[in-house]
Phi, psi and omega in degrees: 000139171301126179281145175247142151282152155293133159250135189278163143311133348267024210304125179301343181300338170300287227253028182253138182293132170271174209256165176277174182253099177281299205247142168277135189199122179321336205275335180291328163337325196270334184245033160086022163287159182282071166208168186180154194271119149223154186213117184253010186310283204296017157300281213273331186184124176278013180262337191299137170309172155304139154220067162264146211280149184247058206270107174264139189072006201276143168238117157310126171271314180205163197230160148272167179285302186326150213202153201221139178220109159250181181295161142228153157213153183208134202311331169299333197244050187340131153054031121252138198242166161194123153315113204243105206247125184210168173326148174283324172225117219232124131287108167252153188242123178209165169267098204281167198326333184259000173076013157236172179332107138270186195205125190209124160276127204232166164206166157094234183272348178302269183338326175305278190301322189278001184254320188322296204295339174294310192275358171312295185274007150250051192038022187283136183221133174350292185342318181295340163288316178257187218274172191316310189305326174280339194266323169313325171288303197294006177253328143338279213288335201254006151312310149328327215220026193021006168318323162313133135283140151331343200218060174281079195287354180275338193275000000 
């Protein structure tokens, strides 16, 4: 299997909507189809096997009004976390690894992680949750640390 790199901030490939998915093919992964891996076991109980979900295609169907706030990070934005306030609970609609309709109902760090990974491929990143000023630092600190291009026309 091909190992894939993370791509960081600021790569326009972040803030770009990825296309649905007709046909599954590993190479799409690399080139903005719309699918993703979540796997929250070792979350929930550091003792739990893997268990991951296989989402192609997934659309939040419905949210709750209630609101929830965890920690986030994210592998794109390396060794920064911020508190994130989003729905609590998500109905998605997706196609599994087989090409058929599910449906999954989530709350807790599940909900969290399937709207983080939803807004990946609509071009969305945490960051986009906090305020100018916190987003502003943390585009700062990798400007800094030379993680930036000069010319970060997507941020």
């Amino acid at each position: 299997m091909t190992k894939l790199e993370i791509i960081t901030l600021p790569d326009r490939k972040l803030r770009t909507k990825s296309v649905a998915v007709e046909g599954l093919a590993a190479v799409q992964v690399g080139i903005g189809r719309r699918v993703a891996v979540v796997d929250v076991a070792k979350r929930e109980d550091e003792d739990a096997p893997p268990n991951p979900i296989f989402l192609i295609n997934p659309q939040i169907l419905s949210s709750s009004d209630e609101r929830s706030i965890h920690e986030e990070g994210c592998l794109s934005i390396p060794e920064y976390y911020a508190d994130v306030e989003r729905p609590a609970s998500v109905r998605v609609g997706f196609l599994d690894r087989n090409g058929r309709p599910q449906e999954l109902e989530a709350n807790g760090i599940l909900a969290t992680c399937l709207q983080h990974e939803i807004d990946h491929m609509d071009g969305v990143l945490f960051i986009d949750y906090l305020s100018k000023l916190k987003r502003d630092i943390v585009i700062k600190k990798f400007k800094k640390h030379g993680r930036l291009s000069p010319k970060p026309d997507a941020l």
